[in-house]
PAZAPA-4460 file (N, C-alpha, C; in steps of 0.05 Angstrom, whole numbers, plus 32768, in hexadecimal, padded with zeros to 4 digits):
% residues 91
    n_x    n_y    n_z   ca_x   ca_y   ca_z    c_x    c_y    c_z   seq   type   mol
   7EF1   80C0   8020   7F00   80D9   8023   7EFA   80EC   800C     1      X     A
   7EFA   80E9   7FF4   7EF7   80F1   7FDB   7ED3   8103   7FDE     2      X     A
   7EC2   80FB   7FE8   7EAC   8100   7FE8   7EA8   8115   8002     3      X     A
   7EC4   8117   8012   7EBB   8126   802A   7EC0   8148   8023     4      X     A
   7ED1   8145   800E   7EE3   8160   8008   7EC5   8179   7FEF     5      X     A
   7EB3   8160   7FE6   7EA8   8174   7FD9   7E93   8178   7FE6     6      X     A
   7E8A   819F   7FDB   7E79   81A9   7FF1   7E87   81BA   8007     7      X     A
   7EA5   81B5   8009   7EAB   81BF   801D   7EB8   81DA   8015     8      X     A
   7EB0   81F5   8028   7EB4   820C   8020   7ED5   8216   802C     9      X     A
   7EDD   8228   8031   7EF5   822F   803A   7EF6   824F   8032    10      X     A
   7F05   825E   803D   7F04   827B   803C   7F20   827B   801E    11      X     A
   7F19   8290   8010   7F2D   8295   7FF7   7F3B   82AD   7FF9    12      X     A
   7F50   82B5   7FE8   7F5C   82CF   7FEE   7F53   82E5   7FE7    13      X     A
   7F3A   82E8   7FDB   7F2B   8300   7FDB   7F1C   8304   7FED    14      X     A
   7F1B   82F9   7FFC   7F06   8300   800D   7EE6   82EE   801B    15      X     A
   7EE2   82DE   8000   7EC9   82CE   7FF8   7ED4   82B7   800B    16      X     A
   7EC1   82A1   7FFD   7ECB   8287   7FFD   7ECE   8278   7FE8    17      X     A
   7EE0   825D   7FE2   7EDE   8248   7FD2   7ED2   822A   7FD9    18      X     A
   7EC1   8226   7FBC   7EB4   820E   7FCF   7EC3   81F4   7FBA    19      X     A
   7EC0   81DC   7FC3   7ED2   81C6   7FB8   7EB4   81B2   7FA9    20      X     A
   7EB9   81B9   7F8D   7EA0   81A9   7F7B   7EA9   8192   7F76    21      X     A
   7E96   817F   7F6B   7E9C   8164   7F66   7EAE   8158   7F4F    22      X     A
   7EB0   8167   7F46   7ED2   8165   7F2D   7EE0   816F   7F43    23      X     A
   7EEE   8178   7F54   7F04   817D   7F60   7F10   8192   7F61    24      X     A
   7EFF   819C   7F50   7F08   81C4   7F4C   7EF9   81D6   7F66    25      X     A
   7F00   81F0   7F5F   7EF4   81FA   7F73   7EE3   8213   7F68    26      X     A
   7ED4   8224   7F74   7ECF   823C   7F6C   7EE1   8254   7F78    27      X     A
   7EDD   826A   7F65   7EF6   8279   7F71   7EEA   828F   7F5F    28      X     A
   7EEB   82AD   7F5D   7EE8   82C2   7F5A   7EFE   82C3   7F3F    29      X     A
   7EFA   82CF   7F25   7F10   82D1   7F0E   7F19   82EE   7F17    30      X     A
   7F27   82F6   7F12   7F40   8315   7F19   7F4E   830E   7F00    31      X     A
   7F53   8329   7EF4   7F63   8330   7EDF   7F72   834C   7EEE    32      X     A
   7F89   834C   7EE8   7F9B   8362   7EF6   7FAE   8371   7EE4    33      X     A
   7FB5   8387   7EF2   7FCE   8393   7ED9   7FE5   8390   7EE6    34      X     A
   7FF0   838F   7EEA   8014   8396   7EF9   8018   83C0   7F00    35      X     A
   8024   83C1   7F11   8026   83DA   7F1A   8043   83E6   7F19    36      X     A
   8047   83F2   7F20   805C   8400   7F1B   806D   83F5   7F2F    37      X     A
   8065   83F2   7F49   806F   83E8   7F61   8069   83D0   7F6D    38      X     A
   8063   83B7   7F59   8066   83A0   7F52   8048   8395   7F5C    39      X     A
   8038   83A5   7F6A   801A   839A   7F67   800D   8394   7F56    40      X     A
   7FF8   838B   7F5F   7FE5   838D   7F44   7FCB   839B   7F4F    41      X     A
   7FBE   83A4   7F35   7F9E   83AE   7F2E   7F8C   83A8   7F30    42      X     A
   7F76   8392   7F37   7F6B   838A   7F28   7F55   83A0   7F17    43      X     A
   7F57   8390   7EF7   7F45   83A5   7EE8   7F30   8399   7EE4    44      X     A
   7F29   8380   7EE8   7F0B   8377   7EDE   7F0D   835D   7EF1    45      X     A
   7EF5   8357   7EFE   7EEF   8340   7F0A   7ECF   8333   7F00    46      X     A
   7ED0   831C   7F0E   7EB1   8311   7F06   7EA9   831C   7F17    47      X     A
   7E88   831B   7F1A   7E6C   8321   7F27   7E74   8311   7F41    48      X     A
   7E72   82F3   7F41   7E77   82E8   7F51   7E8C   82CA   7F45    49      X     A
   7E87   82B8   7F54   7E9B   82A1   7F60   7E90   828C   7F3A    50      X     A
   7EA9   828D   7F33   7EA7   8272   7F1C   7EB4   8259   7F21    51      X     A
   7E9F   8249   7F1E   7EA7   8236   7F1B   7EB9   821F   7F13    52      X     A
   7ED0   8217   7F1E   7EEE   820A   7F10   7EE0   81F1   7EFA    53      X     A
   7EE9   81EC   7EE1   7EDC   81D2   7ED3   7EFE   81CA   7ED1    54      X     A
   7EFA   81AD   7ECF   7F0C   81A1   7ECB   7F0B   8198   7EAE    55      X     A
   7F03   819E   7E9C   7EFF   819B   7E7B   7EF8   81B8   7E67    56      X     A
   7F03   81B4   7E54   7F01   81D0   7E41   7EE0   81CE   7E35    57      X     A
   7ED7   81DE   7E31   7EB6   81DD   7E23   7EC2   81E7   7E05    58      X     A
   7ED8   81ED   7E05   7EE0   81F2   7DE4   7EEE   81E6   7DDE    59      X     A
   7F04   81D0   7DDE   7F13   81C2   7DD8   7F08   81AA   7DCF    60      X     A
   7F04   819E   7DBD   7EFC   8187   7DAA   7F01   816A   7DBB    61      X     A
   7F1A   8168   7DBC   7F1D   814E   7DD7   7F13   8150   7DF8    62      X     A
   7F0A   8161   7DF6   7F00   8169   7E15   7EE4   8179   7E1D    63      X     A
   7ED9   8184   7E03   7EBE   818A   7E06   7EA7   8176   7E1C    64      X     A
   7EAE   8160   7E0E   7E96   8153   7E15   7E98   8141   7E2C    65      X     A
   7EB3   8146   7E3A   7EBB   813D   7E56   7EB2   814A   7E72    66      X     A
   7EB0   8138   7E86   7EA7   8146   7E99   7EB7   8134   7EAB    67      X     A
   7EB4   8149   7EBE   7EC4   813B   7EE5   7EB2   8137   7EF4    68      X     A
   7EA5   8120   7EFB   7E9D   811C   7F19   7EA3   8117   7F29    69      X     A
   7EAC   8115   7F42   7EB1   8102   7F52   7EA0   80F4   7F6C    70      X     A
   7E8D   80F6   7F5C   7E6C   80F4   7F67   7E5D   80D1   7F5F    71      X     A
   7E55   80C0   7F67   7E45   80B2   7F5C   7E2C   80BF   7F4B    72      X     A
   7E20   80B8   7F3D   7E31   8099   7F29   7E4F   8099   7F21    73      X     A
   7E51   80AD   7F13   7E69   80B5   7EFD   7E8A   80AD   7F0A    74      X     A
   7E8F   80BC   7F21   7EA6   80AD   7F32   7EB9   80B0   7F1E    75      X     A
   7EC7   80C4   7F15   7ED7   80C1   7EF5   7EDC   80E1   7EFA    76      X     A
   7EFD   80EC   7EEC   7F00   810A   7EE7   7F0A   8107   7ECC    77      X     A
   7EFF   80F8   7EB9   7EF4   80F9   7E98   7EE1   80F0   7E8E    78      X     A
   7EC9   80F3   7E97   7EB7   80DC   7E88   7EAB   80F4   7E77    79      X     A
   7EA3   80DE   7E66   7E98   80E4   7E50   7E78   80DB   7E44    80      X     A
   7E69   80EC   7E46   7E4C   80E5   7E48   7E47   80D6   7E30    81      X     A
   7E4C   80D9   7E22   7E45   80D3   7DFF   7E4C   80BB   7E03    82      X     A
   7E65   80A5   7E01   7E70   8093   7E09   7E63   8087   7E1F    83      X     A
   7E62   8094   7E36   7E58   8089   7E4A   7E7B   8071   7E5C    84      X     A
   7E8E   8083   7E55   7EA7   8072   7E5E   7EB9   808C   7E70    85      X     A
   7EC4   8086   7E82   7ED8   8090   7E90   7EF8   8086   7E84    86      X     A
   7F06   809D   7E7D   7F1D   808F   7E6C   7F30   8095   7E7C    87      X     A
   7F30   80A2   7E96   7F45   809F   7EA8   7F38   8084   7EC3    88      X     A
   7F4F   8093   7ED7   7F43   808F   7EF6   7F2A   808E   7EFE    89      X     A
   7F1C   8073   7F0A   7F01   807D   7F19   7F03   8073   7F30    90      X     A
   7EEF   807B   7F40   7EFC   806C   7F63   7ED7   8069   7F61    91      X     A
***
């Protein structure tokens, strides 16, 4: 079941689509907005296109060097390459 979900696309609320990657995140378009006077919003800056969700910080010291697969080999949403260990859940 786990293996059926990635890959799989679905329509998003902008308009695009989102697709479901092998960490469990998805891609999705970033929107930054202002608030309006009449309780909408703006948007004032968007991406080019669709970024990619990570399930780990690339700047955070405990989490740099973590990654999500849920892909063989790795089968893990913390492993850690350096180590070569999954310190959570693996299926």
């Amino acid at each position: 079941m786990v293996k059926a979900i990635v890959g799989v696309k679905v329509p998003n609320l902008t308009g695009g689509s989102a697709e479901m990657l092998e960490n469990h995140h998805i891609t999705k378009p970033v929107l930054i907005g202002e608030i309006q006077e009449d309780g909408q919003f703006a948007v004032v800056w968007q991406t080019d296109g669709l970024v990619a969700g990570d399930a780990w910080s690339d700047f955070l010291p405990g989490s740099k060097d973590i990654v999500a697969s849920w892909q063989p080999p790795i089968n893990c949403g913390n492993y850690n390459p350096k180590t070569k260990k999954c310190s959570g859940q693996n299926f």
